[in-house]
C-alpha positions in Angstrom: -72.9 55.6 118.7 -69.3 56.5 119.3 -69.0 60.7 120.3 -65.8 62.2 119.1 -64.0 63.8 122.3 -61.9 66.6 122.6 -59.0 66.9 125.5 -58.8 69.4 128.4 -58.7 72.8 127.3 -61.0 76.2 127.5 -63.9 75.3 129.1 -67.5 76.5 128.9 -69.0 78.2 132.2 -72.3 76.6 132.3 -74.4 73.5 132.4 -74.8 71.3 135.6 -72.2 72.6 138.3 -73.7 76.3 137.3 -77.0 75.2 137.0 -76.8 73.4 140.6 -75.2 76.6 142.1 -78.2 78.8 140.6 -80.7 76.3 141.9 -79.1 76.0 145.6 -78.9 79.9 145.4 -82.3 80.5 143.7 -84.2 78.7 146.5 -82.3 80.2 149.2 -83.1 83.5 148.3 -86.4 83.6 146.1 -88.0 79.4 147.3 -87.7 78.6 144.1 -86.6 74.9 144.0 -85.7 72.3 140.7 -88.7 69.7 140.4 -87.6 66.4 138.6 -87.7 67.6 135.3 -85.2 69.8 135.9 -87.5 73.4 135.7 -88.3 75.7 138.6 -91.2 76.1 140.9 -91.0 79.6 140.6 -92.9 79.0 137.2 -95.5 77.2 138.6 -97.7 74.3 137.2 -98.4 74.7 133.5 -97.0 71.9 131.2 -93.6 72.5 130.6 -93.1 72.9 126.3 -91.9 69.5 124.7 -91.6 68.4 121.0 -94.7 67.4 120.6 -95.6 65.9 116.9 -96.8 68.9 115.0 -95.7 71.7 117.8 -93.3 74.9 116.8 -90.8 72.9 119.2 -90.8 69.6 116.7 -90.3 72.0 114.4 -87.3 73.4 115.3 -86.1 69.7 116.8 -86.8 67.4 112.9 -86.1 70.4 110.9 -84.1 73.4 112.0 -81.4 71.7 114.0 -80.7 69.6 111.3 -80.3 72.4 108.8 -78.1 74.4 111.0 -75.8 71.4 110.9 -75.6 71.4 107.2 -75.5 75.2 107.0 -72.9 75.3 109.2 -70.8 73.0 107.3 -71.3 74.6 103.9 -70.3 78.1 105.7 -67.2 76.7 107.3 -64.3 74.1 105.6 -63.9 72.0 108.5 -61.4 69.1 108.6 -62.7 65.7 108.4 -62.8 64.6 112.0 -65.0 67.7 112.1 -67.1 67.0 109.6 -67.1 63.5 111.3 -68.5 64.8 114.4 -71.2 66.8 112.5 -71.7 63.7 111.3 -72.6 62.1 115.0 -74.4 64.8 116.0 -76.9 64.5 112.9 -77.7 60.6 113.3 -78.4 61.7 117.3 -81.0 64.3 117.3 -82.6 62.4 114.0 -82.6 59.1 115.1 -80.7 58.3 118.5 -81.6 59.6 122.1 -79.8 62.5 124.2 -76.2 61.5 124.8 -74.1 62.7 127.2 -70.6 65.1 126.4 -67.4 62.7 125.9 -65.7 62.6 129.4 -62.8 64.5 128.0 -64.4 67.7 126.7 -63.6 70.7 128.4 -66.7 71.6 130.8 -68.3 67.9 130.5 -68.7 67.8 134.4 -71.1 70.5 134.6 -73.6 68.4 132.9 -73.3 64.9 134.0 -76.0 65.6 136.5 -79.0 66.7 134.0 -81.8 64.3 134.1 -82.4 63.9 130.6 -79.9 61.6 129.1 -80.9 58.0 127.2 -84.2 60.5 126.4 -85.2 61.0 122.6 -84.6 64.6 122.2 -87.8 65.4 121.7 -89.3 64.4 124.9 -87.1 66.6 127.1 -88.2 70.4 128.1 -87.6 72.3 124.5 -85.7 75.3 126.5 -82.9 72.2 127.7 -83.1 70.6 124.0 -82.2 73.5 122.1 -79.6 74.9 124.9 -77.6 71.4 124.8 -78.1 71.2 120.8 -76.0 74.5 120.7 -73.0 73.0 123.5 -73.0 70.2 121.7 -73.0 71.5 118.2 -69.4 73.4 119.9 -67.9 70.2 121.2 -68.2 68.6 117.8 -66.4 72.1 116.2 -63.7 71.6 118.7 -64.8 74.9 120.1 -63.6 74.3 123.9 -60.9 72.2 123.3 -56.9 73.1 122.6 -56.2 73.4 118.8 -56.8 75.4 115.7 -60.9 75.3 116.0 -60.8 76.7 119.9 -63.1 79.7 120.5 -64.2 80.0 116.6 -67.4 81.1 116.5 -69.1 79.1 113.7 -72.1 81.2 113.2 -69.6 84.1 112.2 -70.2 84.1 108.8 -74.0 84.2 108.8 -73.4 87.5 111.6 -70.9 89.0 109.1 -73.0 88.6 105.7 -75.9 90.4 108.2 -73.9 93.5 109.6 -71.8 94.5 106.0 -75.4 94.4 104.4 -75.9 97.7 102.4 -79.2 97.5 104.5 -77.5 98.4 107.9 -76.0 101.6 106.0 -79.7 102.7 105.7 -80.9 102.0 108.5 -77.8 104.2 110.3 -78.5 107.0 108.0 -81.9 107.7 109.7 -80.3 108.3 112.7 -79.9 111.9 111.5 -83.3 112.5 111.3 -83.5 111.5 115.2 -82.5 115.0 116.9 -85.8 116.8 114.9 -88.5 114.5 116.8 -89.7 115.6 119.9 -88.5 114.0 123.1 -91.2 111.7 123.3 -91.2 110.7 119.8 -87.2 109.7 119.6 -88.1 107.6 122.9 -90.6 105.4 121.2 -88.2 105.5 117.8 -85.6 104.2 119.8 -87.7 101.8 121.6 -89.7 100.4 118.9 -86.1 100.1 116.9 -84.8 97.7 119.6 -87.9 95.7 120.0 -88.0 95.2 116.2 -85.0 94.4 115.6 -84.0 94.6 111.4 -87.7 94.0 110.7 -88.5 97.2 111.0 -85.6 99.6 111.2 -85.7 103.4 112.2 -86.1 104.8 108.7 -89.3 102.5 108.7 -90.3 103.7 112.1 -89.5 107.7 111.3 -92.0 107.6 108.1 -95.0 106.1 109.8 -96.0 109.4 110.8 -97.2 111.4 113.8 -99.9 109.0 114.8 -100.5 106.7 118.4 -97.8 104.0 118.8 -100.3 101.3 118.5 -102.0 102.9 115.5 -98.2 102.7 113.9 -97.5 99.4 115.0 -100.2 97.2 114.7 -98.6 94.0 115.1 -97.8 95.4 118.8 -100.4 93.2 120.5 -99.0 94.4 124.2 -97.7 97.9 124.6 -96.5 99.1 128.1 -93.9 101.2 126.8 -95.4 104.1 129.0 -94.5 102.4 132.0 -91.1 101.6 131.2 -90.6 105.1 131.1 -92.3 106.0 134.0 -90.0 103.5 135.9 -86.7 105.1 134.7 -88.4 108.7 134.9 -89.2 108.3 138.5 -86.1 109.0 140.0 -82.5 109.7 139.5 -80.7 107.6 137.3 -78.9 104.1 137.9 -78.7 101.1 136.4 -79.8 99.5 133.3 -79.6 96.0 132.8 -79.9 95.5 128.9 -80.0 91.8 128.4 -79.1 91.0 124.7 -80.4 88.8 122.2 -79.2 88.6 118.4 -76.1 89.9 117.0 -75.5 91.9 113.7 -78.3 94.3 112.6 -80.7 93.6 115.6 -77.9 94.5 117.9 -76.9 98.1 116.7 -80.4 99.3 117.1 -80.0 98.1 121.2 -76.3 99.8 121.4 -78.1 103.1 120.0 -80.8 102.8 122.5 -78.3 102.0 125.4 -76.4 105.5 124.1 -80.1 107.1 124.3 -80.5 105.8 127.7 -77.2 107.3 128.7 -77.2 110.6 126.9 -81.1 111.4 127.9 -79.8 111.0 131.5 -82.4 107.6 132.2 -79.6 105.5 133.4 -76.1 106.4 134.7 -75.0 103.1 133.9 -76.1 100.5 131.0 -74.8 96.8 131.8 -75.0 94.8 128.6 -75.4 91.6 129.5 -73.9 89.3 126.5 -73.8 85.3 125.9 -70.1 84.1 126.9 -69.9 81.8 124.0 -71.6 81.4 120.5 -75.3 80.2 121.2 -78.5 80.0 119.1 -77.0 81.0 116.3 -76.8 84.8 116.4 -77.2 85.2 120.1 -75.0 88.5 120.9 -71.1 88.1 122.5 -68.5 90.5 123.3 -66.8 89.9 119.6 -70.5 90.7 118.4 -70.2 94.1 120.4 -67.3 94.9 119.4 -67.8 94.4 115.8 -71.1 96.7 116.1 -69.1 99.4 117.5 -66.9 99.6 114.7 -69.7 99.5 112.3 -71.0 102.5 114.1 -67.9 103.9 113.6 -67.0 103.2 110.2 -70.4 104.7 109.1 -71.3 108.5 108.0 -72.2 110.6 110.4 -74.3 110.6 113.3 -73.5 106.7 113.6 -69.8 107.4 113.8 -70.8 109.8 116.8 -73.1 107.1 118.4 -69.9 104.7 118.4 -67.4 107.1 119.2 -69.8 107.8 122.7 -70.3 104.3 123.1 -67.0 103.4 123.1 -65.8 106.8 125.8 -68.4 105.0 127.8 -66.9 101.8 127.6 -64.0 103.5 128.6 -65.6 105.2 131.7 -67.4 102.5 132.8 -71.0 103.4 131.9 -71.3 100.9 129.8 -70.6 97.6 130.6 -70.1 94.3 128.8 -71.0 90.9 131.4 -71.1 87.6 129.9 -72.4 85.5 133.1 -71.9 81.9 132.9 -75.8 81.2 133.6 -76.3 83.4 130.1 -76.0 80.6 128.6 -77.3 77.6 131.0 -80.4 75.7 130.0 -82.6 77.0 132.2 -85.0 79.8 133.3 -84.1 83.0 135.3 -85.8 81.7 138.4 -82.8 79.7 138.9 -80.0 82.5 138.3 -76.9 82.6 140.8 -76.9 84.6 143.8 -74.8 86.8 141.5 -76.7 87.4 139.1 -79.7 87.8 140.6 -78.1 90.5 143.1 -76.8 92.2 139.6 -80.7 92.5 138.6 -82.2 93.6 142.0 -79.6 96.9 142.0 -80.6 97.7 138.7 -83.3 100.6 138.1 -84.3 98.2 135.6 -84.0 95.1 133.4 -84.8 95.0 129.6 -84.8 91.4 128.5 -84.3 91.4 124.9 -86.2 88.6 122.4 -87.8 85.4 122.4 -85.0 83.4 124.6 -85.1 86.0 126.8 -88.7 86.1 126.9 -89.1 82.0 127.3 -86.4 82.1 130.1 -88.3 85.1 131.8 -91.8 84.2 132.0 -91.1 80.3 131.7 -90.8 77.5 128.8 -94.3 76.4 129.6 -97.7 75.8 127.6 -99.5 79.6 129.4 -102.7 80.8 129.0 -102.1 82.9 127.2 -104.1 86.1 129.6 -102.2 84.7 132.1 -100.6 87.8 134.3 -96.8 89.0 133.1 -97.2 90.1 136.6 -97.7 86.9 138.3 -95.2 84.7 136.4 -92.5 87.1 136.7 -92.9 87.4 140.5 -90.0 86.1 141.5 -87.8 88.3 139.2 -85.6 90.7 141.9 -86.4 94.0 140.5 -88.6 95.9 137.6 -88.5 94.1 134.6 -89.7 94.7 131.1 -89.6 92.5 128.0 -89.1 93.6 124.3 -90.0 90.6 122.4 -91.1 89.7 118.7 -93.5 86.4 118.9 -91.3 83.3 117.4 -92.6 80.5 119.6 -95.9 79.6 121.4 -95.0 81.0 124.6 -96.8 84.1 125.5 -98.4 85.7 128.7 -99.7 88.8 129.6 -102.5 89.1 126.8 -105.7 90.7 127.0 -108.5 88.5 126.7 -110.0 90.5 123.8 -106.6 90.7 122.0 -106.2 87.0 122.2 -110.1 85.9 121.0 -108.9 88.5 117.9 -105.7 86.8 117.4 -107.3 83.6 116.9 -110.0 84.5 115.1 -107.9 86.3 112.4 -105.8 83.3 112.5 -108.7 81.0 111.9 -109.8 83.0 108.9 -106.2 82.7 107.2 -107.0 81.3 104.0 -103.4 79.9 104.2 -104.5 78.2 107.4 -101.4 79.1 109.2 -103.6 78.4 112.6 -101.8 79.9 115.5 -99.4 81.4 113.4 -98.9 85.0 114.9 -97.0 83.1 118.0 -94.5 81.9 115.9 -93.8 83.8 112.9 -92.3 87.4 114.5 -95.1 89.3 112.6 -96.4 90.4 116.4 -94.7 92.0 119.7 -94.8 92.9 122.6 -93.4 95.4 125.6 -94.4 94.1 129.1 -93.1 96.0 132.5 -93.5 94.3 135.6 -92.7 97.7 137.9 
């Protein structure tokens, strides 16, 4: 299959060269080292997650990557060599194996070295899949390349539609309910607001009523949100690392909670740490921030105050906007940079934001499921905590009871969705690793 290639130009940060820094780095400072199949031992020996016929991953592989490609199209009016390189891209995931990048797009020599080329997509670690899916879905855009179609963000549209919803402007007009809840109570708003993203948005979470977190959220099947505020309660404050996940809607409610974090005096700094270039779909960038802030801005009051703080603390250098290379590599955090991982050990803590997040953290591997969050986040450099809805079959950290309850309620689904509460975003969790 001929690839269409795009000259020199912009380049993406990432992929091999990156990747083999991170790894060289990684195992210097943490021994963590790349096994063959290109994950780290810092994640130890569980299967690594695959397309396997019937798994969430095959899923995603036959059906959801295809669909993005057609979606994508519809949204965009892409010239024909465009819609010629869709084209390639399509017959490859659905019928060829993993090719490499054309020699002449921007960025191609960071990948040469990954191990999975001449593979069928599905047979290669599901974290890499997907990750390459979304470079090379940009290549065929043009995105790196000189011309009209460099730096476009082609999921635009979809973020857009999301963040001029009439929805959002309900969901900002609870914030004036925020300053008559006790202290405690505007910390798990706030909280449960990020970790829920637009599923469940802080007019939802201020009518449940004055009951137990749990008992309000019972689709929270891990809650250790005591301890992440006992970790930035414990001293003075420093640094938070808020690691981003989706764009839009889910976004503004993590900007509010950074402005909590700043304004309640639990960090002296918040470091947002953004994806340098479109990815997944709705996966957060500096254009997404920026476009959140002047939603915020543009709204009634108090969201216009939230953005007007947000954006004096851009201007003072509380908060910060990074968009590290490795954001966006195809690989776990137990192979960050030297960098990066020196940016996480200084913080007072890290919040890592979503499923991604979450898969990268912990590992893209088949769990059990009441295996420690401790253990497989040992290597991590500092405290970490993760704010996740379930939307894959990765999870860690469960309670034995809470998982033989989970699959017994899943068993009984007349719809016989099986294991369905990893995958459909209808559970959560908050894990801290102190």
């Amino acid at each position: 299959m001929t690839r269409p290639s795009s000259r020199s130009g912009h380049s993406d940060s990432t992929g091999t060269a990156a990747a083999r820094t991170a790894r060289a780095d990684s195992a210097e400072s943490a021994g963590s080292a790349e096994r063959a199949d290109g994950t780290d031992s810092a994640h130890g020996s569980a299967p690594v997650v695959v397309g396997t016929p019937g798994s969430f991953a095959r899923s995603v592989l036959d059906e959801r990557h295809p669909a993005l490609i057609e979606r994508v199209r519809r949204a965009v009016p892409y010239p024909p060599a465009l819609q010629r390189a869709l084209d390639a891209l399509l017959e490859e995931i659905t019928e060829g194996v993993v090719e490499r990048l054309a020699d002449d797009e921007p960025g191609a020599e960071r990948w040469q070295d990954e191990p999975h080329y001449g593979r069928p997509w599905a047979d290669v670690p599901f974290l890499w899949a997907e990750s390459y899916f979304y470079r090379r879905l940009l290549a065929a855009l043009g995105h790196f390349g000189p011309g009209p179609w460099q730096g476009i963000d082609p999921f635009a549209p979809f973020k857009g539609a999301e963040l001029t919803s009439t929805k959002v402007d309900d969901e900002l007009s609870a914030l004036d309910r925020l300053p008559g809840l006790p202290a405690a109570e505007r910390d798990r708003t706030l909280l449960l607001s990020s970790l829920w993203g637009n599923r469940a948005d802080l007019g939802f979470r201020m009518s449940t009523g004055s009951g137990g977190l749990a008992e309000r959220v019972p689709g929270l099947v891990v809650d250790d949100s005591a301890a992440l505020w006992g970790v930035l309660d414990a001293g003075p404050p420093g640094t938070v690392c808020l690691v981003a996940d989706n764009a839009g809607p889910e976004l503004l409610p993590d900007l509010v909670l950074a402005d909590h974090l700043l304004g309640s005096g639990r960090a002296d700094t918040v470091v947002l740490h953004l994806k340098p270039y479109p990815y997944y779909v709705s996966d957060a960038t500096t254009a997404d921030v920026l476009a959140c802030l002047d939603r915020l801005s543009g709204a009634a009051e108090p969201a216009a105050r939230v953005g007007a703080r947000l954006r004096q603390a851009l201007c003072a250098g509380r908060l910060v906007l990074r968009a590290h290379p490795f954001s966006c590599a195809p690989h776990g955090y137990g192979l960050m940079p030297a960098d990066l991982r020196d940016d996480f050990a200084s913080a007072t803590l890290t919040i890592m934001k979503g499923d991604l997040n979450y898969r990268r953290l912990v590992g893209d591997r088949h769990w059990p499921a009441t295996i420690a969050f401790d253990e497989v986040t040992a290597y991590f450099p500092g405290p970490v905590a993760a704010l996740r809805t379930l939307k894959c079959d990765v999870v860690t950290g469960l309670p034995a009871g809470t998982l033989e309850r989970l699959d017994a309620e899943a068993a009984e689904d007349p719809a016989g969705s099986g294991a369905a509460w990893r995958t459909s975003g209808t559970h959560a969790l908050i894990q801290v690793r102190a």
